[in-house]
KOLMIZA-831769 format. One record per atom (N, C-alpha, C): x, y, z; atom name; residue in three letters. Coordinates in steps of 0.1 Angstrom, whole numbers. Each point is the difference from the previous one (the first is absolute). Layout:
REM residues N
+-------+-------+-------+-------+------+
|    px |    py |    pz | dotor | guza |
+-------+-------+-------+-------+------+
|     X |     Y |     Z |    CA |  Ala |
...
+-------+-------+-------+-------+------+
This chain:
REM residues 176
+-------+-------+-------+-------+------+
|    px |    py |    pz | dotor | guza |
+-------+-------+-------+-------+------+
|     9 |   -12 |     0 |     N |  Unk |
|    -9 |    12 |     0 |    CA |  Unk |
|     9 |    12 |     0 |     C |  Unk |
|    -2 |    11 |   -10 |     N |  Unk |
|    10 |     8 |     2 |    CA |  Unk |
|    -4 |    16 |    12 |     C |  Unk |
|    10 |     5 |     1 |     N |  Unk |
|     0 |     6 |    18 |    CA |  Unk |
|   -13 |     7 |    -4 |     C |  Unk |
|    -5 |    13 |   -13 |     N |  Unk |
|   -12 |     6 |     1 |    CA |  Unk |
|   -11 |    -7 |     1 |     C |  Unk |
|    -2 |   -15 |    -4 |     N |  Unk |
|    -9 |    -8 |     4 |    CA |  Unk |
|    -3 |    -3 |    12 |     C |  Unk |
|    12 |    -5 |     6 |     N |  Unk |
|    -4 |    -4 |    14 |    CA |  Unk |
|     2 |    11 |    10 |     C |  Unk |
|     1 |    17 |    -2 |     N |  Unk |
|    -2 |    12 |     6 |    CA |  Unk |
|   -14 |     1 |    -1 |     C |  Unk |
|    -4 |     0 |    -8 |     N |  Unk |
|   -17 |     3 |    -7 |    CA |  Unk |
|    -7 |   -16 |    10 |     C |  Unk |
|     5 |   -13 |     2 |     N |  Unk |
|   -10 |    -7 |     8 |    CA |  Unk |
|     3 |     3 |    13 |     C |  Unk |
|    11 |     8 |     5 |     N |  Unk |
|     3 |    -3 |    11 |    CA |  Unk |
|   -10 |    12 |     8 |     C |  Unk |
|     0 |    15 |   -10 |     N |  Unk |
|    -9 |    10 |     0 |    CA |  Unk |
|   -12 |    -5 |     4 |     C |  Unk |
|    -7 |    -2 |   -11 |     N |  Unk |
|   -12 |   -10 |     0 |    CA |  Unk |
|     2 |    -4 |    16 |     C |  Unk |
|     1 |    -9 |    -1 |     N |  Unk |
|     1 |    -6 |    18 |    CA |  Unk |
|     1 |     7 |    13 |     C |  Unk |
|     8 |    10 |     1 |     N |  Unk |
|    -6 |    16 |     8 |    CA |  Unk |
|    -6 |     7 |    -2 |     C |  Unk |
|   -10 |    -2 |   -14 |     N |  Unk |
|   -11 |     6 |     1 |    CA |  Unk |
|   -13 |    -8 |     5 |     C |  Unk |
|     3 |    -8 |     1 |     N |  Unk |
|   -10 |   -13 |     2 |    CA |  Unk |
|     3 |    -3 |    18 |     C |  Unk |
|     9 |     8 |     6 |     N |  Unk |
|     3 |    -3 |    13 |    CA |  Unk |
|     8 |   -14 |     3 |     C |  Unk |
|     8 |    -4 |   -10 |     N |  Unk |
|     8 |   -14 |     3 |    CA |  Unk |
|    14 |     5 |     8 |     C |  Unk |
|     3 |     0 |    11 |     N |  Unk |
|    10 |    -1 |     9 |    CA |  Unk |
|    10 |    -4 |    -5 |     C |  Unk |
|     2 |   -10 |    -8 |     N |  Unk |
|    15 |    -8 |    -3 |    CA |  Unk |
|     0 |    14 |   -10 |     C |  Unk |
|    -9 |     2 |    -8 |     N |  Unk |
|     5 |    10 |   -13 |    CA |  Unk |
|     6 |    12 |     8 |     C |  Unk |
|    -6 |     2 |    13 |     N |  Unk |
|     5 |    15 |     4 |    CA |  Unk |
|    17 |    -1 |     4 |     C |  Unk |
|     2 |   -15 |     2 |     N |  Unk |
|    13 |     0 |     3 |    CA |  Unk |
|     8 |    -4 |    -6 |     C |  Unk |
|    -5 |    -5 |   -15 |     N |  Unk |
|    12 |     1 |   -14 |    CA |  Unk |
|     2 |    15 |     2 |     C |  Unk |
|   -10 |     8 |    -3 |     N |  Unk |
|     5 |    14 |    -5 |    CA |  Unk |
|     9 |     6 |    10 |     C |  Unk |
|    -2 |    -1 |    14 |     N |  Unk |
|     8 |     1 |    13 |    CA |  Unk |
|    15 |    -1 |    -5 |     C |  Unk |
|     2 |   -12 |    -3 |     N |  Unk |
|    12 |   -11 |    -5 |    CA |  Unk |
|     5 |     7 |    -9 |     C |  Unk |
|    -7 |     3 |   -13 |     N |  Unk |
|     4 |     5 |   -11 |    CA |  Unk |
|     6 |    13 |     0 |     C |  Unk |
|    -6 |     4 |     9 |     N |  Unk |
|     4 |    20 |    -2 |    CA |  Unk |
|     2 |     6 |    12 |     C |  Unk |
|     7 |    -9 |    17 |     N |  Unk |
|    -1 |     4 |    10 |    CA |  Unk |
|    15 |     6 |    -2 |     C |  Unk |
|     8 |    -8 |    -6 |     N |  Unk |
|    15 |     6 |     2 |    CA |  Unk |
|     2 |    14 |    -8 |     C |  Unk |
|    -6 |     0 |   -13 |     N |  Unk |
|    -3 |    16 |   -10 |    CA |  Unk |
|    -1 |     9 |    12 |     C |  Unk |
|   -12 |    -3 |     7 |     N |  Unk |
|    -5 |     9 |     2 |    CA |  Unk |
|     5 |     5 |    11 |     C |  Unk |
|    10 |    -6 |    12 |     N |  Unk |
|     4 |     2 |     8 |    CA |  Unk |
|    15 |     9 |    -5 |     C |  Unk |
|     1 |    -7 |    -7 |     N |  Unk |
|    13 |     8 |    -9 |    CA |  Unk |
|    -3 |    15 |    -1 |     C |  Unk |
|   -12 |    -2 |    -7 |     N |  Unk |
|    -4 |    14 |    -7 |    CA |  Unk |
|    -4 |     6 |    16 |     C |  Unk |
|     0 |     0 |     8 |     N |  Unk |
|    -9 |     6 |    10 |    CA |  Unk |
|    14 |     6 |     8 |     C |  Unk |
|    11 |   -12 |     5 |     N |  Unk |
|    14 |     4 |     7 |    CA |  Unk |
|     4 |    10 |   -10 |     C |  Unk |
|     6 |     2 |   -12 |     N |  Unk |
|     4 |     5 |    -7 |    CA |  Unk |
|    -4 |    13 |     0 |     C |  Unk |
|   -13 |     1 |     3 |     N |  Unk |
|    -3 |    16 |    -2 |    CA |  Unk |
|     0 |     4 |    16 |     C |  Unk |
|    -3 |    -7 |    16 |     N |  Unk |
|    -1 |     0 |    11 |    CA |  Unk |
|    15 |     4 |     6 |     C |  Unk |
|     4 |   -14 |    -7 |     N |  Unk |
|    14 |     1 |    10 |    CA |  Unk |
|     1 |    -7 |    15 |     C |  Unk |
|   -13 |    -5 |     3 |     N |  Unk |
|    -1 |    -3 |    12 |    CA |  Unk |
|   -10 |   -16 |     0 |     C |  Unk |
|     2 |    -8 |     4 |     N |  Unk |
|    -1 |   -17 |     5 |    CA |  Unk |
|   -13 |     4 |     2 |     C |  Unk |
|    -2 |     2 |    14 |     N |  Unk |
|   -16 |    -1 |     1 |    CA |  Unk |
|   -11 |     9 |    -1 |     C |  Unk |
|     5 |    16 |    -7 |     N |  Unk |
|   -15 |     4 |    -3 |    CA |  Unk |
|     2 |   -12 |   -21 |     C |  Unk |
|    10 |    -1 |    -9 |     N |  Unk |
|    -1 |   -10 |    -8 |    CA |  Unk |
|   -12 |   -12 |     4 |     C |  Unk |
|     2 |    -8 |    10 |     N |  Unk |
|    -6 |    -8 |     2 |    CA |  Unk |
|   -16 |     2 |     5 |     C |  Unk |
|    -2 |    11 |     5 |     N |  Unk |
|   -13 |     7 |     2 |    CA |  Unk |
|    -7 |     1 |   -16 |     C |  Unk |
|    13 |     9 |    -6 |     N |  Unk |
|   -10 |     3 |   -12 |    CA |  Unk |
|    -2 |   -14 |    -6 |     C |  Unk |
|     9 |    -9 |    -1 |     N |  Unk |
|    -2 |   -14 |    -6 |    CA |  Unk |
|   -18 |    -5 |     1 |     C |  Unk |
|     1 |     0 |    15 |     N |  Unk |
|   -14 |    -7 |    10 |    CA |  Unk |
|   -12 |     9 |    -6 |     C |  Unk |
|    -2 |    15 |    -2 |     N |  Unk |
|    -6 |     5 |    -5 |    CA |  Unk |
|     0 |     0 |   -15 |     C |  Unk |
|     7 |    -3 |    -8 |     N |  Unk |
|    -2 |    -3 |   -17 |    CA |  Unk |
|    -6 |   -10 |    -2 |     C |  Unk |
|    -2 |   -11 |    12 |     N |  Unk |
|    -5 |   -12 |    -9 |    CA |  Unk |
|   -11 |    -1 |    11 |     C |  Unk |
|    -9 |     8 |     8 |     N |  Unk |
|   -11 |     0 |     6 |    CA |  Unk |
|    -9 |     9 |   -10 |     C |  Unk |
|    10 |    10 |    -4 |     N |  Unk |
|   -12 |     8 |   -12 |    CA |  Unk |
|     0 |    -9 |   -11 |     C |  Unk |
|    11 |   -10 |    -4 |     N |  Unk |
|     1 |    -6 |   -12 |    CA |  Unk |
|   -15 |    -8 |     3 |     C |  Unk |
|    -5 |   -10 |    15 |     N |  Unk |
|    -7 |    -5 |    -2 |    CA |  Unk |
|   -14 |    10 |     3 |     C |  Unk |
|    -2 |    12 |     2 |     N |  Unk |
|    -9 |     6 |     1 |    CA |  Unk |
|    -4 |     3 |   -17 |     C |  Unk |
|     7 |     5 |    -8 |     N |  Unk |
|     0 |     2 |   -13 |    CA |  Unk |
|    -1 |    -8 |   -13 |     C |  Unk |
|    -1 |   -12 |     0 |     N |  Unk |
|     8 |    -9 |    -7 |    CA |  Unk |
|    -9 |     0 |   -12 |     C |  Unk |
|   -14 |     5 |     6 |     N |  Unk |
|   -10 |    -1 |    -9 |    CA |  Unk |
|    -5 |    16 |    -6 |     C |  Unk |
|     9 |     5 |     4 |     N |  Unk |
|     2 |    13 |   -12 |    CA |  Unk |
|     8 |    -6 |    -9 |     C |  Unk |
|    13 |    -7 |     1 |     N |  Unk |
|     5 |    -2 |   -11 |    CA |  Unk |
|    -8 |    -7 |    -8 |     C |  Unk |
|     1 |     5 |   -15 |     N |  Unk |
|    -8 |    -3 |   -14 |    CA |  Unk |
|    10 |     2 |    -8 |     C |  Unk |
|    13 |   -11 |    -4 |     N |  Unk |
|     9 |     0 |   -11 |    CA |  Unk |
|     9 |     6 |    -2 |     C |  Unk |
|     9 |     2 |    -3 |     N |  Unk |
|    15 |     7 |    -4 |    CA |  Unk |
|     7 |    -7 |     1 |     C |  Unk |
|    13 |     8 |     8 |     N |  Unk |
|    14 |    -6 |     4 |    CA |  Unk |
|    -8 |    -1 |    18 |     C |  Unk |
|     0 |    -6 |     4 |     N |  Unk |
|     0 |    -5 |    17 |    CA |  Unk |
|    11 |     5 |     4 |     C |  Unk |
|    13 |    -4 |    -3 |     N |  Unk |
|    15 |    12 |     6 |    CA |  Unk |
|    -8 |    14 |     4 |     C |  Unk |
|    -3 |     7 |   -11 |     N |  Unk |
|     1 |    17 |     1 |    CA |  Unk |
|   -15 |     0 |     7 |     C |  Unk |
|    -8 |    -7 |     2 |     N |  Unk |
|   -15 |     2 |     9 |    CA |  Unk |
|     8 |     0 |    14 |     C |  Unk |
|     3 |   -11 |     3 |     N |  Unk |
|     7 |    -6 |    14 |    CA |  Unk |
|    11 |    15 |     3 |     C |  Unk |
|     9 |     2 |    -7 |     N |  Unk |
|    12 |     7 |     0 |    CA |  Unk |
|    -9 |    16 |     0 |     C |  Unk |
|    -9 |    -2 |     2 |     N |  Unk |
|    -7 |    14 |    -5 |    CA |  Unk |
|    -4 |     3 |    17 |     C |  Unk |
|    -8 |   -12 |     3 |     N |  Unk |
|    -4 |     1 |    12 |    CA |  Unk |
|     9 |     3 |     9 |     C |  Unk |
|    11 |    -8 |     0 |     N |  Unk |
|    13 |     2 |     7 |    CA |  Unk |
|     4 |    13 |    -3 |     C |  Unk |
|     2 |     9 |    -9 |     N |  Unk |
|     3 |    17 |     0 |    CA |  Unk |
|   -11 |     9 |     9 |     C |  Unk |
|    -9 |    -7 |    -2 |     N |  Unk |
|   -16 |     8 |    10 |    CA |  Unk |
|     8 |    -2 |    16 |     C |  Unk |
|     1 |   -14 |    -1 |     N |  Unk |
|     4 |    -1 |    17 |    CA |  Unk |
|     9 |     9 |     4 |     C |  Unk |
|    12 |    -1 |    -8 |     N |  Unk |
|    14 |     8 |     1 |    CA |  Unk |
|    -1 |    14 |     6 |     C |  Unk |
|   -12 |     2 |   -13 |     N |  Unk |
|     3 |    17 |     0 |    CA |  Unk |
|   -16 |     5 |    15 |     C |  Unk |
|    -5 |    -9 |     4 |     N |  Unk |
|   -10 |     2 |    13 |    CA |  Unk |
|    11 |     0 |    12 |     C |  Unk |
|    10 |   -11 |     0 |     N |  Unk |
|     9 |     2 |    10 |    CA |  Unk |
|     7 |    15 |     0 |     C |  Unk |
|     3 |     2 |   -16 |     N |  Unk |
|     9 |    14 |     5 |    CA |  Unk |
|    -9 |    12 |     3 |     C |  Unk |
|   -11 |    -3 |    -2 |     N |  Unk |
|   -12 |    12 |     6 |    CA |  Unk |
|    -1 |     1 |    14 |     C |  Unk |
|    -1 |   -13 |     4 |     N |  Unk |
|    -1 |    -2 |    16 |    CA |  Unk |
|    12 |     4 |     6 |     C |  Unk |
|    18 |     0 |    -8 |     N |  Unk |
|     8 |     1 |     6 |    CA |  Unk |
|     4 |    16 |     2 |     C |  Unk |
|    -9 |     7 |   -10 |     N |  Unk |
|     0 |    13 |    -5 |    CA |  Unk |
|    -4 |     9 |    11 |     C |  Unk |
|   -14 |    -5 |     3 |     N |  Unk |
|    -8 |     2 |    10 |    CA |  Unk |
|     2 |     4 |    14 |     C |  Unk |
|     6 |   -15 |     4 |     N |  Unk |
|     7 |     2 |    13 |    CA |  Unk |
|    13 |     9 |     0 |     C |  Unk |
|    10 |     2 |   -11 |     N |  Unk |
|    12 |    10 |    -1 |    CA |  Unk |
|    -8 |    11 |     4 |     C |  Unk |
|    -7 |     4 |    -4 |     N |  Unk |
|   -12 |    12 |    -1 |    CA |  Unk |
|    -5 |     4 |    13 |     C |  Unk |
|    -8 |   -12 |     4 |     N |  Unk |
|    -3 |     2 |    17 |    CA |  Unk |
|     9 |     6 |     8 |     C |  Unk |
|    11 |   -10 |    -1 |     N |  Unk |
|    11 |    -1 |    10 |    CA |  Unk |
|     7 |    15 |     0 |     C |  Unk |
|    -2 |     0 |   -19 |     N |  Unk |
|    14 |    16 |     3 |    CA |  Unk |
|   -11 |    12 |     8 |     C |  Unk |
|   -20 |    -1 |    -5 |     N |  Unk |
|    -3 |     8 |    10 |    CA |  Unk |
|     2 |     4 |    15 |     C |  Unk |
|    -3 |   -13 |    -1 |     N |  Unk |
|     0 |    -5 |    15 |    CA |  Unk |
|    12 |     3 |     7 |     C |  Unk |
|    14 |    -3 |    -4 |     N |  Unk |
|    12 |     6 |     5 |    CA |  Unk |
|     1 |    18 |     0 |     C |  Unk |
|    -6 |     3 |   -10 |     N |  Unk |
|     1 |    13 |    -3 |    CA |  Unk |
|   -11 |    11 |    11 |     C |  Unk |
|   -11 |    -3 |     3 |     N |  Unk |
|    -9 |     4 |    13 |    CA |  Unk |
|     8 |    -5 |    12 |     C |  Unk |
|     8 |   -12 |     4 |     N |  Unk |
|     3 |    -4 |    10 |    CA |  Unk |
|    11 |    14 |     3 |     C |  Unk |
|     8 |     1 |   -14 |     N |  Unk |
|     9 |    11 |     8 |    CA |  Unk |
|    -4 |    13 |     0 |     C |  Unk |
|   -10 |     0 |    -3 |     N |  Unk |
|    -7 |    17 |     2 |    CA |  Unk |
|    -4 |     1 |    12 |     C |  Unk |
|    -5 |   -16 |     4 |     N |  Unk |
|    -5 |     3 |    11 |    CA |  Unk |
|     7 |    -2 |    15 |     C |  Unk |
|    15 |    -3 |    -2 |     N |  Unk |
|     7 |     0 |    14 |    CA |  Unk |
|     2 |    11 |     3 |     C |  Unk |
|    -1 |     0 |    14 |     N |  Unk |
|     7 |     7 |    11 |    CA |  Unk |
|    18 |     0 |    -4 |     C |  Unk |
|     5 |    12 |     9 |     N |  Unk |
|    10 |     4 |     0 |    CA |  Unk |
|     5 |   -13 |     5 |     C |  Unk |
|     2 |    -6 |     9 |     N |  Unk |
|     2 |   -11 |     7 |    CA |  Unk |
|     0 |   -12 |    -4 |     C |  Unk |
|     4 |    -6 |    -9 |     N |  Unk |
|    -4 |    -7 |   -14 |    CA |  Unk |
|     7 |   -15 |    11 |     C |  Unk |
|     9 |    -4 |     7 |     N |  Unk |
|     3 |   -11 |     4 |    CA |  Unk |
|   -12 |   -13 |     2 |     C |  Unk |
|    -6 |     4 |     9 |     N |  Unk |
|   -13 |   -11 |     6 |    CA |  Unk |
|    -9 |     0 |   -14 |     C |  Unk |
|    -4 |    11 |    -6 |     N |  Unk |
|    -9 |    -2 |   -12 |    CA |  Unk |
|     6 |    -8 |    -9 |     C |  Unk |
|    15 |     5 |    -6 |     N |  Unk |
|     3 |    -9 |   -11 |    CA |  Unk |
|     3 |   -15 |     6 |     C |  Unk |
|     2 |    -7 |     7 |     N |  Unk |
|    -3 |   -11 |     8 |    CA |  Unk |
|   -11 |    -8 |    -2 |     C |  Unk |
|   -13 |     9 |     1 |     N |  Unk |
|   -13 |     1 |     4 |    CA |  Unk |
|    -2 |    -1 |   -18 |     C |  Unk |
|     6 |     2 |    -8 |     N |  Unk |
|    -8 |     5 |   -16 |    CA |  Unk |
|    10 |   -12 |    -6 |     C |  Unk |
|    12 |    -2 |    10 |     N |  Unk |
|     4 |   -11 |   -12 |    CA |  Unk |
|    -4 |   -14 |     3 |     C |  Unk |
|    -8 |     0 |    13 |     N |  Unk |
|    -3 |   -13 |     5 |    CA |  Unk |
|   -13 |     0 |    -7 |     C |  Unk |
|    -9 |    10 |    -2 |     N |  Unk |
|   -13 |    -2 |    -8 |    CA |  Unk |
|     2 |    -4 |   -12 |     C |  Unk |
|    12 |     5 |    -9 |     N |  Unk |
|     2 |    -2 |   -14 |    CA |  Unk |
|     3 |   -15 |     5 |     C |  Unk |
|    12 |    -4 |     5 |     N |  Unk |
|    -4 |   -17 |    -1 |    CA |  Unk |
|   -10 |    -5 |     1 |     C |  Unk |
|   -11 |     1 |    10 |     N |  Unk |
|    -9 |   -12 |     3 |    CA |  Unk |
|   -12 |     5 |   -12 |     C |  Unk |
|    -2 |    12 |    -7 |     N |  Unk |
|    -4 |     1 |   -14 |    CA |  Unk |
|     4 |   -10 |    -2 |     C |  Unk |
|    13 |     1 |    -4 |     N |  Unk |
|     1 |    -9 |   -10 |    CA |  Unk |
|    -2 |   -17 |     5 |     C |  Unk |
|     0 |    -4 |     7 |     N |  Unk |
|   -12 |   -10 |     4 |    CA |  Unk |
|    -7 |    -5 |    -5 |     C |  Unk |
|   -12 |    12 |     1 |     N |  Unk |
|   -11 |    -2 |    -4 |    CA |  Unk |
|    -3 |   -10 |   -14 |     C |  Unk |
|   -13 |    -2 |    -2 |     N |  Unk |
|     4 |    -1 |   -14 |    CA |  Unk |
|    -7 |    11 |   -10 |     C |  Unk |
|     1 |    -4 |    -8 |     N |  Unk |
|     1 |    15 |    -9 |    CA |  Unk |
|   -13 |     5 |     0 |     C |  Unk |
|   -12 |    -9 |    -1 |     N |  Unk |
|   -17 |     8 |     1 |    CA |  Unk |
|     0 |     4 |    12 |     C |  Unk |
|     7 |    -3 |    11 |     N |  Unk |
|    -4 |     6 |    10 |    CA |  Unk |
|    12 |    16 |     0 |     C |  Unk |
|    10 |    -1 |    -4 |     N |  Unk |
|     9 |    15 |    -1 |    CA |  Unk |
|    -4 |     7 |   -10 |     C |  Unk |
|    -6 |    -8 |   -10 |     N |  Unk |
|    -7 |     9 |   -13 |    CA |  Unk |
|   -13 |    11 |    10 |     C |  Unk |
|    -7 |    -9 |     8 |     N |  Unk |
|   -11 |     7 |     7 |    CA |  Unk |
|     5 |    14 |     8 |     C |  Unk |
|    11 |    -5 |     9 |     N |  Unk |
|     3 |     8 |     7 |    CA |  Unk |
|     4 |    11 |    -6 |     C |  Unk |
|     9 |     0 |   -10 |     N |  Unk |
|     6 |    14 |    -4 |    CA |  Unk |
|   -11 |     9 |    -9 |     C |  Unk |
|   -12 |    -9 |    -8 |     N |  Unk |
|    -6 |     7 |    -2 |    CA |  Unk |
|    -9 |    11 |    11 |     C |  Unk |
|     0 |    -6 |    11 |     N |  Unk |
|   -12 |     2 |    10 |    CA |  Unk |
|     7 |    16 |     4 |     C |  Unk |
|     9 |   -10 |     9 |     N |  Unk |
|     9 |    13 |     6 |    CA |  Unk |
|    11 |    11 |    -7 |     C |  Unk |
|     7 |    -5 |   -11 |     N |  Unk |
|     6 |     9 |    -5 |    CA |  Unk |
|    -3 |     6 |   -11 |     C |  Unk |
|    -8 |    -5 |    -8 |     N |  Unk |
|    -7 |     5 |    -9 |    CA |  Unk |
|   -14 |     8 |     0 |     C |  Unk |
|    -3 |    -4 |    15 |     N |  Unk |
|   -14 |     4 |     5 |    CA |  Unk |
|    -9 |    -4 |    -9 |     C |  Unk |
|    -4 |    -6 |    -7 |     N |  Unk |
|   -11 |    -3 |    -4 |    CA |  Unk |
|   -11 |   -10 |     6 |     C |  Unk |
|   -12 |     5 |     0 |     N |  Unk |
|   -12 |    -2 |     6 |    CA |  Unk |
|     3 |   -18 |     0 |     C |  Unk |
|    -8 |    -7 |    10 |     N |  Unk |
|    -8 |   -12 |    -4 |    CA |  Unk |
|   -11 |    -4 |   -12 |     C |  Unk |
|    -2 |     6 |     1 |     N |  Unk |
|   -14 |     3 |   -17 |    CA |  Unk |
|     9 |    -3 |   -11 |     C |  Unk |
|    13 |    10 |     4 |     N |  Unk |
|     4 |     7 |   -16 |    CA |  Unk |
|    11 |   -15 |     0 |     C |  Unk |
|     3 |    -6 |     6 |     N |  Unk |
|     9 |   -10 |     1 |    CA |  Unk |
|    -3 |   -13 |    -4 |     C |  Unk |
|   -18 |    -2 |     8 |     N |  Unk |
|    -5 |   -14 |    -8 |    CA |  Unk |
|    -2 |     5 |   -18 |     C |  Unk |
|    -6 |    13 |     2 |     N |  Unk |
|    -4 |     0 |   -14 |    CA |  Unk |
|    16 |    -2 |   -11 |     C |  Unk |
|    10 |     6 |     6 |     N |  Unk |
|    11 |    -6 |    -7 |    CA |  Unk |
|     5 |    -8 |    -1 |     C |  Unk |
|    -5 |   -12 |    11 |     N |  Unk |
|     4 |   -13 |    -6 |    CA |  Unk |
|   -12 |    -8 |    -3 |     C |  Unk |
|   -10 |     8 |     0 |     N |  Unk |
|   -14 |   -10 |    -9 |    CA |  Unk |
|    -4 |   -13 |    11 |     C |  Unk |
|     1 |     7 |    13 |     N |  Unk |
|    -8 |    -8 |     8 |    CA |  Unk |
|    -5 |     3 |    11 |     C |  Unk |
|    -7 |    -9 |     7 |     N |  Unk |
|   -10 |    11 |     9 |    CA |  Unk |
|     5 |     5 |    12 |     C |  Unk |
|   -10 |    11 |     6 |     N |  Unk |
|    12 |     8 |     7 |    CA |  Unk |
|     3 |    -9 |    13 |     C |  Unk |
|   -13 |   -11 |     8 |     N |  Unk |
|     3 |    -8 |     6 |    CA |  Unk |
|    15 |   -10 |     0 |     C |  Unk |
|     1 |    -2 |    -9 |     N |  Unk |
|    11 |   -10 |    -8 |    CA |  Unk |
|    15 |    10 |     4 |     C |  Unk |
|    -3 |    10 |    -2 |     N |  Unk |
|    14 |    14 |     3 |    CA |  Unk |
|     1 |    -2 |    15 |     C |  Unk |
|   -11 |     9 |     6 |     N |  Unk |
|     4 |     3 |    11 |    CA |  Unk |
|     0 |   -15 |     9 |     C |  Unk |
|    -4 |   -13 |    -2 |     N |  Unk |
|     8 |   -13 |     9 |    CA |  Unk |
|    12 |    -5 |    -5 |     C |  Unk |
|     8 |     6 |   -13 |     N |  Unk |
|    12 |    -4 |    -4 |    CA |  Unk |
|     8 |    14 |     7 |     C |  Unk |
|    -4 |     9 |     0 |     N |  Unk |
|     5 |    12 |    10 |    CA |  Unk |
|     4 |    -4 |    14 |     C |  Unk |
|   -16 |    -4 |     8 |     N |  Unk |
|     5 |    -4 |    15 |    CA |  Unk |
|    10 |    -8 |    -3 |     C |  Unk |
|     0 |   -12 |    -3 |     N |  Unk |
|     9 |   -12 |     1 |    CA |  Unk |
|    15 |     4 |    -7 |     C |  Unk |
|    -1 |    10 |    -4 |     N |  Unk |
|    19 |     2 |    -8 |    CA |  Unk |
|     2 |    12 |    14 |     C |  Unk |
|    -7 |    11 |     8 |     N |  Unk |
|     2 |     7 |     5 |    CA |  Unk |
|     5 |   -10 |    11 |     C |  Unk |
|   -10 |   -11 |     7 |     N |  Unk |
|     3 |    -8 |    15 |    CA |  Unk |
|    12 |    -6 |     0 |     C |  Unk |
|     5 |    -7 |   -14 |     N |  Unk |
|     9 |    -8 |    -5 |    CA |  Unk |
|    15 |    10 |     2 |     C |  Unk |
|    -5 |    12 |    -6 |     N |  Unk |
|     9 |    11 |     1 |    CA |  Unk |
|     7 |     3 |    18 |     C |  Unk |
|   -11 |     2 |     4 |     N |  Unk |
|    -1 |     2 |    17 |    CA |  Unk |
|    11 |   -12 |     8 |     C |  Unk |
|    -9 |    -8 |    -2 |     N |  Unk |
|     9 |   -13 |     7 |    CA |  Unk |
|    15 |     2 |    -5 |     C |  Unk |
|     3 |     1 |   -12 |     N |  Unk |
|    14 |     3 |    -4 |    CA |  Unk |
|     9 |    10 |     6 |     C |  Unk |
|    -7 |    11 |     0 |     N |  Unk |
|     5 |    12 |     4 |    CA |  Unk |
|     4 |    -3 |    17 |     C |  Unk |
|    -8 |    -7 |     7 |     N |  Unk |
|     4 |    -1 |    16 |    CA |  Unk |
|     8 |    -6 |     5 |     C |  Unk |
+-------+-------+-------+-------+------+
């Protein structure tokens, strides 16, 4: 059987929900893609993150695919993931330079105990995981509303303000 044949049954077969087929394609294009992912990253395990996420969308989508080359669909998805990481990584540089940037407007002459006090926060931030420091920086340093926050991430405001408490208490406990 030659390889576009047996790409096209193996397709077929994750579109149909066959498991063994999900994990030819796994097999077939796990090392590409991990290549392609280190190479632009630089780093082991957000690569392997993006890996775990290329082929959960692969099996969320599989049934958009309708014909071509499968490389450049797949490889397409994989540039969507890439370039969402560097938005998220964008984001947080963004927070953070705010956030550093108010922190020193806002010390006291007496900067010893605070900068202590601001570099122990910036660690256990970083902690967190990221929906819960994405919340916070919006909240508090960005000030933006609860409303204006769910409605920016398209969900309800309930859904905000208990992923709030729980990154704020999470926060707390760290901080003591």
């Amino acid at each position: 059987m030659a390889k576009n044949e047996l790409l096209a049954q193996i397709i077929t077969g994750c579109k149909d929900g066959d498991g063994e087929s999900f994990s030819q394609i796994v097999d077939m294009y796990s090392g590409r893609c991990y290549g392609y992912f280190y190479r632009l990253t630089g780093n082991r395990e957000v690569s392997d993150d993006l890996l775990s996420e290329l082929f959960v969308k692969l099996v969320e989508k599989i049934k958009s695919y309708h014909g071509g080359s499968f490389e450049n669909w797949l490889f397409r998805i994989a540039s969507n993931l890439f370039y969402d990481y560097l938005r998220v990584k964008q984001r947080e540089k963004k927070l953070l330079a705010y956030e550093q940037q108010q922190i020193e407007l806002e010390k006291p002459p007496s900067r010893q105990y605070d900068s202590e006090r601001i570099d122990k926060l910036q660690v256990q931030l970083g902690k967190l995981d990221v929906d819960a420091k994405e919340l916070i920086m919006l909240r508090f340093y960005s000030q933006l509303s609860f409303k204006d926050i769910a409605k920016m991430r398209s969900e309800p405001i309930g859904t905000t303000l208990s992923k709030m408490h729980r990154g704020l208490k999470k926060l707390c406990k760290l901080m003591e």
